[in-house]
DRENDO-1510 file (C-alpha; in Angstrom, 1 decimal, always signed):
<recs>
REC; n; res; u; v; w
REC; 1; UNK; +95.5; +187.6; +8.8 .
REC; 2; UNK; +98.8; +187.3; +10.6 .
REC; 3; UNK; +101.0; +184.6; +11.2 .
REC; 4; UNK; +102.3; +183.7; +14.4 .
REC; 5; UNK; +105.7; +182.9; +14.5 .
REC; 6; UNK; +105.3; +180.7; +17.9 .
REC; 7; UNK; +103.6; +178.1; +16.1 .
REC; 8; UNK; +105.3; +175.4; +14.2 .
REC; 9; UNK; +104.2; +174.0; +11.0 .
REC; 10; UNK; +104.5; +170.3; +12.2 .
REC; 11; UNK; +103.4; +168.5; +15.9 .
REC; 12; UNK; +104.5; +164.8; +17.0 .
REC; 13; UNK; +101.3; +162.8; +18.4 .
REC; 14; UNK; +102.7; +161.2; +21.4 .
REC; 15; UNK; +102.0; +157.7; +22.9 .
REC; 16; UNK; +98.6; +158.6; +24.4 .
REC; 17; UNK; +97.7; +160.4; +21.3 .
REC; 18; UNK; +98.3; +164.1; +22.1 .
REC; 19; UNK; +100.0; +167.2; +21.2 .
REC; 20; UNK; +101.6; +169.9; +22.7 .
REC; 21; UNK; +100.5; +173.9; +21.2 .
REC; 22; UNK; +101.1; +177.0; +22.4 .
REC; 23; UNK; +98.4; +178.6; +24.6 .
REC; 24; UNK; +96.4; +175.4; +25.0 .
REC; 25; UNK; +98.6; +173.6; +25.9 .
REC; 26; UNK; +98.4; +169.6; +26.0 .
REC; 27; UNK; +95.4; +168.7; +23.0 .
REC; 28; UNK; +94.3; +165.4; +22.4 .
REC; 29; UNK; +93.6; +164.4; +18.9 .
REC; 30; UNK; +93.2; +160.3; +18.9 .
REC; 31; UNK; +90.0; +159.1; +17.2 .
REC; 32; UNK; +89.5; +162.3; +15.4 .
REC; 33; UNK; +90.0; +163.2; +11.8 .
REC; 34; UNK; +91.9; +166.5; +11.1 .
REC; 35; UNK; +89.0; +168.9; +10.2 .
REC; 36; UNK; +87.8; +168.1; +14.1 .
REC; 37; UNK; +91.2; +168.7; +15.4 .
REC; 38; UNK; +91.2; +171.9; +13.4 .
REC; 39; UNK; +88.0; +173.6; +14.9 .
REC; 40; UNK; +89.1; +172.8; +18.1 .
REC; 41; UNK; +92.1; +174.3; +18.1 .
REC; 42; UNK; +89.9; +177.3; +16.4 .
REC; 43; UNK; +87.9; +177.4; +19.2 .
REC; 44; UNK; +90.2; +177.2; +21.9 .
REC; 45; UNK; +92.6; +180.1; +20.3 .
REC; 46; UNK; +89.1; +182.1; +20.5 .
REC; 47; UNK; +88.2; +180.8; +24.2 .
REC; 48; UNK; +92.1; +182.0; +25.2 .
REC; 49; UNK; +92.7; +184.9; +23.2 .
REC; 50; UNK; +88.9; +186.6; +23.0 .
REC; 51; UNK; +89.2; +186.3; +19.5 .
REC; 52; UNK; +86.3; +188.3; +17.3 .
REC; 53; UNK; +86.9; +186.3; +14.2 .
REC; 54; UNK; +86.8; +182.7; +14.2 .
REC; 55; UNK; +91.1; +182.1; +13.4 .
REC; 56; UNK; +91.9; +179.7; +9.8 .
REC; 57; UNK; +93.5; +176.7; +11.1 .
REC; 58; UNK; +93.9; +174.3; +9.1 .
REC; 59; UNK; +95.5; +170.6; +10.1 .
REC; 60; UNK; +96.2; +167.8; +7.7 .
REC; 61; UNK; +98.6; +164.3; +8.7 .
REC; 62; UNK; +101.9; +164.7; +7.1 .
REC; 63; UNK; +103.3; +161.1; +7.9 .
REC; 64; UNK; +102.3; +158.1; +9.8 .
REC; 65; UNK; +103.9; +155.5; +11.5 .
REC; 66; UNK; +104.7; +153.1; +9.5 .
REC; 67; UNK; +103.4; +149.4; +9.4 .
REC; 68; UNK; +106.1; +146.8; +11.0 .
REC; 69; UNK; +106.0; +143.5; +8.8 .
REC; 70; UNK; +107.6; +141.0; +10.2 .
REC; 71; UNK; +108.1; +136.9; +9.4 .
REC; 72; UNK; +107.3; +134.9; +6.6 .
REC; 73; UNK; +108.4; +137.4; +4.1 .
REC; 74; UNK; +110.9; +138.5; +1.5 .
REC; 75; UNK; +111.4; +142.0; +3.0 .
REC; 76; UNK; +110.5; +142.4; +6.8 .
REC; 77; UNK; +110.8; +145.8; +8.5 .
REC; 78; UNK; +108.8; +149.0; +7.9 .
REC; 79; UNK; +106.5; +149.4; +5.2 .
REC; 80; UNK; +104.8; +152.9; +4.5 .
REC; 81; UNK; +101.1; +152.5; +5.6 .
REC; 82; UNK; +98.3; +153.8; +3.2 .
REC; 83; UNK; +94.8; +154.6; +4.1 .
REC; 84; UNK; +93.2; +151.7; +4.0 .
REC; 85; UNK; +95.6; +149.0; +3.5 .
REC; 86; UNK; +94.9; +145.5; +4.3 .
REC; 87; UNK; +96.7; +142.8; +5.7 .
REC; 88; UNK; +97.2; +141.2; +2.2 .
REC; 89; UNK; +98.5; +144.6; +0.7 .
REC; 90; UNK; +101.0; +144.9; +3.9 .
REC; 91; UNK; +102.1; +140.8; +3.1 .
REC; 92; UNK; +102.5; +142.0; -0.9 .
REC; 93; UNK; +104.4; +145.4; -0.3 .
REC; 94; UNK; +107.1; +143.2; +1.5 .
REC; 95; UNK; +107.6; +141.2; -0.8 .
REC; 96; UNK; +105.2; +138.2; -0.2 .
REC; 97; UNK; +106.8; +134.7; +1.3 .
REC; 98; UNK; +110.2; +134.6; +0.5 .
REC; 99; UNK; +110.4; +132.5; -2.8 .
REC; 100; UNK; +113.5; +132.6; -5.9 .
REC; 101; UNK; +112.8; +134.4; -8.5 .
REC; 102; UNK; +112.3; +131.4; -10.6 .
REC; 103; UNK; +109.6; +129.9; -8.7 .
REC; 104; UNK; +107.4; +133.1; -8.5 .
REC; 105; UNK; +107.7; +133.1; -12.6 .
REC; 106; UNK; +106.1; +129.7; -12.7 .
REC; 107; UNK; +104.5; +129.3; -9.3 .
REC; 108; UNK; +101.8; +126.1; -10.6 .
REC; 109; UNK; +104.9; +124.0; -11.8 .
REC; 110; UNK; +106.9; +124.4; -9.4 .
REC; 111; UNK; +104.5; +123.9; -6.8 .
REC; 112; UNK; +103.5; +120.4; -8.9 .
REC; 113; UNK; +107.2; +119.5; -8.7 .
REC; 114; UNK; +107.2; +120.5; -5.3 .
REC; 115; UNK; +104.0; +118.2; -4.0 .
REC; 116; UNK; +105.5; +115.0; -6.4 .
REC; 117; UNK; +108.5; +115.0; -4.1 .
REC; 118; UNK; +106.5; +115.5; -1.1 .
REC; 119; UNK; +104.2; +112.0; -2.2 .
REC; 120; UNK; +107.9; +110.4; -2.7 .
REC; 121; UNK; +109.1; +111.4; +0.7 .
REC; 122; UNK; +105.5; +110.4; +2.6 .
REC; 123; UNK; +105.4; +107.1; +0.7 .
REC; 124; UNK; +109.2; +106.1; +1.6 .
REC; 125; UNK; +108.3; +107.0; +5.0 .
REC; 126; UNK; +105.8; +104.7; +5.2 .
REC; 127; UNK; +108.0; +101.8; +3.9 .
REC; 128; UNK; +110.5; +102.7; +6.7 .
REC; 129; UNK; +108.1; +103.0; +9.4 .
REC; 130; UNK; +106.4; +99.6; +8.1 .
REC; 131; UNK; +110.0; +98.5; +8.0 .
REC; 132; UNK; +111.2; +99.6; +11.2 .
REC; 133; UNK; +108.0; +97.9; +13.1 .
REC; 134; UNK; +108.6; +94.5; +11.7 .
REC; 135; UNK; +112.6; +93.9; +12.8 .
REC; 136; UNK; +111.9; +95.6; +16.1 .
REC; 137; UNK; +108.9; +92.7; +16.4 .
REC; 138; UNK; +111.8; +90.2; +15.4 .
REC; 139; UNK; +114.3; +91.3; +17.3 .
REC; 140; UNK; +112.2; +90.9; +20.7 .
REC; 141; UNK; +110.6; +87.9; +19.1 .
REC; 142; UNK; +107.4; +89.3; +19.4 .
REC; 143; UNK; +104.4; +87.1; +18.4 .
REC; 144; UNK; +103.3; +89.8; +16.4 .
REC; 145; UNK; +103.7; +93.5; +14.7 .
REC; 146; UNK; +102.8; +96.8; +16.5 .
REC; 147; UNK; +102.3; +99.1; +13.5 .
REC; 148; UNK; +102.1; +103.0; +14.3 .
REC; 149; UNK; +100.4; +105.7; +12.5 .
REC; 150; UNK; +100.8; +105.8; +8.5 .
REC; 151; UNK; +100.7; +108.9; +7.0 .
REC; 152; UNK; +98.5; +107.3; +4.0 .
REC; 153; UNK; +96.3; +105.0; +5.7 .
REC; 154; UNK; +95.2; +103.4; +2.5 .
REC; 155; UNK; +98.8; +102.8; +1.1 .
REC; 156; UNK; +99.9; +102.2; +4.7 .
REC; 157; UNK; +97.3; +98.7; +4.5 .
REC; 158; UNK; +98.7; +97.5; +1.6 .
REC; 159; UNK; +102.6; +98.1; +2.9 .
REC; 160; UNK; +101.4; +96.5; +6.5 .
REC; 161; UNK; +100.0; +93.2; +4.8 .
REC; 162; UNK; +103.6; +93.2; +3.0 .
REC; 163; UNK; +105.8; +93.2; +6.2 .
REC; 164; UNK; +103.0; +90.8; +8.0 .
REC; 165; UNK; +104.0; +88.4; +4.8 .
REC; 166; UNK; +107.5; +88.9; +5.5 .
REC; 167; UNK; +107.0; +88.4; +8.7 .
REC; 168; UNK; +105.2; +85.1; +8.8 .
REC; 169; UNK; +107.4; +83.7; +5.6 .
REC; 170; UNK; +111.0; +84.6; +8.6 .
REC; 171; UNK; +109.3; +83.3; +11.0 .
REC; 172; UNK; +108.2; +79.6; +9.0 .
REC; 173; UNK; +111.4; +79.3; +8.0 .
REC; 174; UNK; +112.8; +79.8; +11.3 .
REC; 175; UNK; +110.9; +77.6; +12.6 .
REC; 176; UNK; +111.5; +75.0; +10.3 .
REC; 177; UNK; +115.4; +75.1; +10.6 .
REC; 178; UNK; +114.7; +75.0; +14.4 .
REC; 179; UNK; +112.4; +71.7; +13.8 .
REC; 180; UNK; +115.1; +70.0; +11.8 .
REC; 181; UNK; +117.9; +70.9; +14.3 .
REC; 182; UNK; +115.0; +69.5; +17.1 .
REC; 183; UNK; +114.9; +66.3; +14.8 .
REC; 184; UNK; +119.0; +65.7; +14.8 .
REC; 185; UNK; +118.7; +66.2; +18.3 .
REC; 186; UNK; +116.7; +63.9; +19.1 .
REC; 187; UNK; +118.2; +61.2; +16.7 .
REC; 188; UNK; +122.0; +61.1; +18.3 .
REC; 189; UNK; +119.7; +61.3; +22.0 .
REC; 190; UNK; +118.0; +57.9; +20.6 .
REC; 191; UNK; +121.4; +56.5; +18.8 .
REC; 192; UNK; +123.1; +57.3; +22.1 .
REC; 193; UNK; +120.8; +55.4; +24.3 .
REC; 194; UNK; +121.5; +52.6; +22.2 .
REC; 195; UNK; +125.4; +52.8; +22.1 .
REC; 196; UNK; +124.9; +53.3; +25.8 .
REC; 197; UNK; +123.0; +50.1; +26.2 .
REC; 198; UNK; +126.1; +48.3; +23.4 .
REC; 199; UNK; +128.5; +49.3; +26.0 .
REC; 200; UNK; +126.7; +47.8; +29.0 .
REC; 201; UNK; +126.6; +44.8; +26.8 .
REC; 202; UNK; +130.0; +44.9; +25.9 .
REC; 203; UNK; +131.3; +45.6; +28.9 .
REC; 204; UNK; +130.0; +42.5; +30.8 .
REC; 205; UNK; +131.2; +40.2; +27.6 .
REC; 206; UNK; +134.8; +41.9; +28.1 .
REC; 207; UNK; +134.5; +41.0; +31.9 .
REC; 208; UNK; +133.8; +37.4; +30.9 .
REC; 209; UNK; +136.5; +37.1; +28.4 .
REC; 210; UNK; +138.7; +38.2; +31.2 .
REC; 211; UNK; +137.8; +35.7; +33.6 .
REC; 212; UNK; +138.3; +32.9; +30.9 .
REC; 213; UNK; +141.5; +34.4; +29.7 .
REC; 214; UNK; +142.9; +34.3; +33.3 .
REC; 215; UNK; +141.2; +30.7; +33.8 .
REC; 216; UNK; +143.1; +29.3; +30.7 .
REC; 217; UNK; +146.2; +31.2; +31.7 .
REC; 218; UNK; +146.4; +29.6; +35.0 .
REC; 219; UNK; +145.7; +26.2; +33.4 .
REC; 220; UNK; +148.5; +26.9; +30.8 .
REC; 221; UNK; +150.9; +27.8; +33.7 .
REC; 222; UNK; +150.7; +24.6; +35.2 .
REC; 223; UNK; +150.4; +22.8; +31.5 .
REC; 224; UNK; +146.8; +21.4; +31.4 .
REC; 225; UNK; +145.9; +23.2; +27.9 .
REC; 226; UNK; +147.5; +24.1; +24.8 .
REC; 227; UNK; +148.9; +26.9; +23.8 .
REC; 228; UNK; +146.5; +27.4; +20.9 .
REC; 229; UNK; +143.5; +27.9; +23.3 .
REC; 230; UNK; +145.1; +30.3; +25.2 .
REC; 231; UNK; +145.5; +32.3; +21.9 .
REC; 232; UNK; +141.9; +31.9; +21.0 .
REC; 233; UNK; +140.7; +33.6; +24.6 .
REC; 234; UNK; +143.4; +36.5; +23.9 .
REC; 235; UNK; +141.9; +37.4; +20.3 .
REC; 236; UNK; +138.1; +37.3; +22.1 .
REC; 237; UNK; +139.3; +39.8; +24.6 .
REC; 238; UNK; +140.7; +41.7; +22.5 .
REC; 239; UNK; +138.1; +41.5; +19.9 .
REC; 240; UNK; +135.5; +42.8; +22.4 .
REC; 241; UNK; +137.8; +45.4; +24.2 .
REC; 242; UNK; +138.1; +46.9; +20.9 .
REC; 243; UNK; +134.4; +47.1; +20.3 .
REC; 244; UNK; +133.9; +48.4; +23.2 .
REC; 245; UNK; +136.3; +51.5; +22.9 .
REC; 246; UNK; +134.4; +52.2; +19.0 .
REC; 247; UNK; +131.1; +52.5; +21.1 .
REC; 248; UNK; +132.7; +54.9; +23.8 .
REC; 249; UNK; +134.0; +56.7; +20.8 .
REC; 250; UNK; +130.9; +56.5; +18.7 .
REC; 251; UNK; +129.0; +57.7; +22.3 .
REC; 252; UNK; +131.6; +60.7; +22.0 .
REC; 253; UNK; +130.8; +61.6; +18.6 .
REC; 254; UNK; +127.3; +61.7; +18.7 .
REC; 255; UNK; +127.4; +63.5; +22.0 .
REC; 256; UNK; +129.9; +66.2; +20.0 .
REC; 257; UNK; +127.1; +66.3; +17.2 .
REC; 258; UNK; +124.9; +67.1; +19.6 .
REC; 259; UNK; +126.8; +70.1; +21.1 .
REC; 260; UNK; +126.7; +71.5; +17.3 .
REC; 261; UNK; +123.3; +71.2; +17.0 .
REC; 262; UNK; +122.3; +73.1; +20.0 .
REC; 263; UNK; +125.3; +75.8; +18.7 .
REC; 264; UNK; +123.3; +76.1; +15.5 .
REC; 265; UNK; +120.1; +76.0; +17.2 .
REC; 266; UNK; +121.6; +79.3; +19.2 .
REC; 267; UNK; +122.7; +80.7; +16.3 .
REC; 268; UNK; +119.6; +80.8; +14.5 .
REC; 269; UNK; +118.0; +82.3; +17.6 .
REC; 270; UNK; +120.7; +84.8; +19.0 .
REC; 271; UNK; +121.9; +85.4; +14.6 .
REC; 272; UNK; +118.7; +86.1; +13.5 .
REC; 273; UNK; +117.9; +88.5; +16.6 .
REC; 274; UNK; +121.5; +90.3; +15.9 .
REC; 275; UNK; +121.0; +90.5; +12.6 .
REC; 276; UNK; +117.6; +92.1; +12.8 .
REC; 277; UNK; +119.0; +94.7; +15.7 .
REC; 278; UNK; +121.5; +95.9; +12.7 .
REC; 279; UNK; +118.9; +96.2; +10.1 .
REC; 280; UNK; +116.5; +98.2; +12.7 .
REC; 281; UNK; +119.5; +100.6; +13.5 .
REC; 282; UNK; +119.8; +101.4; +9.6 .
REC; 283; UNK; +116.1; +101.8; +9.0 .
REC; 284; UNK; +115.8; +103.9; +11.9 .
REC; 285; UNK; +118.5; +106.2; +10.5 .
REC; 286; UNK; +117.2; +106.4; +7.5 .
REC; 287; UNK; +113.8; +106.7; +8.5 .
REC; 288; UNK; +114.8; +109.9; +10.2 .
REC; 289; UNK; +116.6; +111.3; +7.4 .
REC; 290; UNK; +113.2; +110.6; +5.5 .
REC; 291; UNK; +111.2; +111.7; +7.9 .
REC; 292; UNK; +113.1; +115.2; +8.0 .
REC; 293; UNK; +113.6; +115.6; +4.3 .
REC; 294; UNK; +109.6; +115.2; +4.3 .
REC; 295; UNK; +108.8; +117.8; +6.5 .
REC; 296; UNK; +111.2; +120.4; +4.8 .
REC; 297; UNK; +109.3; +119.3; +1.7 .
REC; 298; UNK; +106.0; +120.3; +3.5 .
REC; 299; UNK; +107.2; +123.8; +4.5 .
REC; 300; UNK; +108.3; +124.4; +0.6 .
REC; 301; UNK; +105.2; +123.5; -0.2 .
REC; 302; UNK; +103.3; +125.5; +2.4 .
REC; 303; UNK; +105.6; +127.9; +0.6 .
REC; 304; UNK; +104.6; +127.9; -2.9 .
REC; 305; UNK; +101.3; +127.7; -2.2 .
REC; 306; UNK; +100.8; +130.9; +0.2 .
REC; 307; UNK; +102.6; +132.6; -3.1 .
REC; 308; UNK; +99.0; +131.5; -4.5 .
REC; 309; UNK; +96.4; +131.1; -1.6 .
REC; 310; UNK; +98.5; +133.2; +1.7 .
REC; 311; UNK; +94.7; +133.1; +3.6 .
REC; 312; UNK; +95.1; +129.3; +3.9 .
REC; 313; UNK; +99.2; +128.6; +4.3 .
REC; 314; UNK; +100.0; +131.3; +6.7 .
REC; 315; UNK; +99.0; +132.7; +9.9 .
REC; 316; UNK; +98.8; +136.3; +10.5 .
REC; 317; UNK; +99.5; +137.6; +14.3 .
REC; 318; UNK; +98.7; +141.3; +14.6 .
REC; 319; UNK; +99.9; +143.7; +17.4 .
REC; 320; UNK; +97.9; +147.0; +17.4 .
REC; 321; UNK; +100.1; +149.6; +18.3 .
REC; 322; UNK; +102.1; +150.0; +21.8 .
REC; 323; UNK; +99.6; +146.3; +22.8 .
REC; 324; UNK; +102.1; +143.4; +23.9 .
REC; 325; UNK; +99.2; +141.0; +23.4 .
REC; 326; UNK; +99.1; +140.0; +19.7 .
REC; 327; UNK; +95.5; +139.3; +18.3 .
REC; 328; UNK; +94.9; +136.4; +15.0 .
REC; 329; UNK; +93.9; +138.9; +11.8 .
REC; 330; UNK; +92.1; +138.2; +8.4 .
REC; 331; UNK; +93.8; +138.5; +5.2 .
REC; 332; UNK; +90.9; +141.9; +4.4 .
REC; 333; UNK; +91.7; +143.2; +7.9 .
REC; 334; UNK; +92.8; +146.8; +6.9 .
REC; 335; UNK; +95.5; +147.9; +9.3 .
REC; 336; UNK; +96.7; +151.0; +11.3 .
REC; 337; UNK; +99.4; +153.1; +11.5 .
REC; 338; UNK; +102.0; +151.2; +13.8 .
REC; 339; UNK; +100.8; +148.3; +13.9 .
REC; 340; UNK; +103.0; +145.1; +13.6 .
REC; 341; UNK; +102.1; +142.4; +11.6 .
REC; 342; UNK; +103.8; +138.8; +12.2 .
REC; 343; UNK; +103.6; +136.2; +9.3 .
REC; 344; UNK; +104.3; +132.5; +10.0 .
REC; 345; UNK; +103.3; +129.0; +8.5 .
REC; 346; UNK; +100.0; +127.9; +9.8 .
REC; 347; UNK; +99.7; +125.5; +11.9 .
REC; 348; UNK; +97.2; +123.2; +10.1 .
REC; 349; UNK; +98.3; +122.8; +6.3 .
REC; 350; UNK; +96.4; +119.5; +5.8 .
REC; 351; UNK; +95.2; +119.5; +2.3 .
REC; 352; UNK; +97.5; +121.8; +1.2 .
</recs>
């Protein structure tokens, strides 16, 4: 035997899954295990060289590319790939999802804590939406509610038939302050009509009582009456001029009380509109508050349980190596040197 000091203990595969000897040059080894790649380089030493003895080679992998983990996970970058390693060994040699320390210790309770808060956030939610629905019906003063989605449609029913309640109870009670302002209305209409018609009344006695008073004032002029009846027609006149202004003032008043009824009839309508347009803008603010606080509650609980169950909580993209094209993998996919795994929160995690 005799070494040959041209060759190098150690070859780089490149891209297209060759390497470069001396004397035969450019050698493809992809696909093939290193006991083929060995007796082909024996046989093409002996085809270049006229060997009479069939030359030792012997070719073994001294490192891989390593496995590129990337996501979902406590320690993302290169892990050392093993023959044979799955997807779910690649996810557990980094790390697994990122969780503290304290929650991996007692991953059940913490996921129980976890899915109590979540209910508590989906069930305010639903108040809130429930909520929101009802003052934006009152505030148009819609005939009715236009409920959306619940996320607990058998919950939602019984939190719907609460706001309808509400609903109907404002709007009765509405309606009955309306009918009572209605009612006043219509009384000072009817007790003008009839101060209306006093006025007429008065109006012609006052014109009589003048036409006497200036009768009996001529005759006193020229000394045909007494003075007493001349007082008597000035008290009448003045009698009836004064009734007549208490009925234009009465008319006044009632046609003020009026004006305040129709100024409380507005402000029922326009106050009750207003007030609802405040409460709607609160509701709606802290219905999105809720609504985010839920769905960070969902991804820790996605969370916890792909510490548990990772096949059903997370979604695995896999690129095989030098592919820009990622392809969906199984948790028992095994995995090749180079390739990059992606790890992200799945999609779906109803029921989780």
């Amino acid at each position: 035997m005799r070494s040959w000091a041209g060759w190098n203990s150690a070859y780089t595969v490149d891209e297209e899954g060759a390497i470069l000897l001396p004397i035969l040059g450019r050698t493809e080894v992809i696909d093939k295990t290193p006991g083929a790649v060995a007796s082909r380089i024996a046989d093409g030493l002996i085809e270049q060289l006229a060997l009479s003895d069939l030359p030792a080679v012997t070719v073994s992998i001294s490192e891989r590319p390593p496995i590129m983990v990337l996501g979902l996970v406590r320690q993302s970058g290169p892990i050392e790939f093993r023959e044979g390693m799955t997807v779910r060994e690649a996810l557990a040699m980094a790390g697994g999802v990122p969780l503290s320390s304290d929650v991996l210790n007692d991953p059940a309770r913490a996921r129980l804590n976890a899915t109590a808060l979540l209910e508590q956030h989906r069930m305010r939610e639903d108040d809130l939406t429930a909520r929101a629905a009802r003052l934006r019906a009152v505030s148009t003063e819609a005939p009715s509610i236009d409920f959306p989605p619940m996320l607990d449609s058998t919950r939602g029913e019984a939190i719907k038939a609460r706001e309808l309640e509400l609903f109907r109870l404002d709007a009765d009670r509405r309606q009955r302050s309306l009918d009572l302002i209605k009612g006043r209305i219509n009384l000072l209409t009817t007790e003008i009509d009839s101060l209306q018609q006093n006025a007429v009344s008065l109006q012609k006695q006052l014109e009589l009582a003048g036409s006497r008073l200036e009768s009996i004032g001529s005759l006193s002029e020229r000394g045909l009456t007494v003075a007493s009846r001349m007082l008597e027609a000035q008290r009448t006149y003045s009698t009836i001029e004064a009734q007549s202004l208490d009925v234009r003032g009465a008319i006044l008043a009632a046609r003020q009380d009026i004006a305040r009824a129709e100024a409380d009839r507005l402000e029922i309508v326009q106050g009750q509109t207003a007030n609802a347009l405040r409460q709607l803008q609160d509701t709606q603010a802290q219905l999105e508050q809720t609504r985010s606080q839920r769905r960070t509650q969902e991804q820790i609980v996605t969370l916890l349980n792909a510490a548990e169950r990772p096949e059903v909580a997370l979604d695995v993209a896999l690129f095989d190596r030098g592919a820009d094209t990622a392809v969906e993998a199984g948790f028992d996919r095994r995995v090749m040197p180079g390739d990059i795994l992606q790890f992200s929160l799945a999609a779906d995690v109803s029921g989780i």
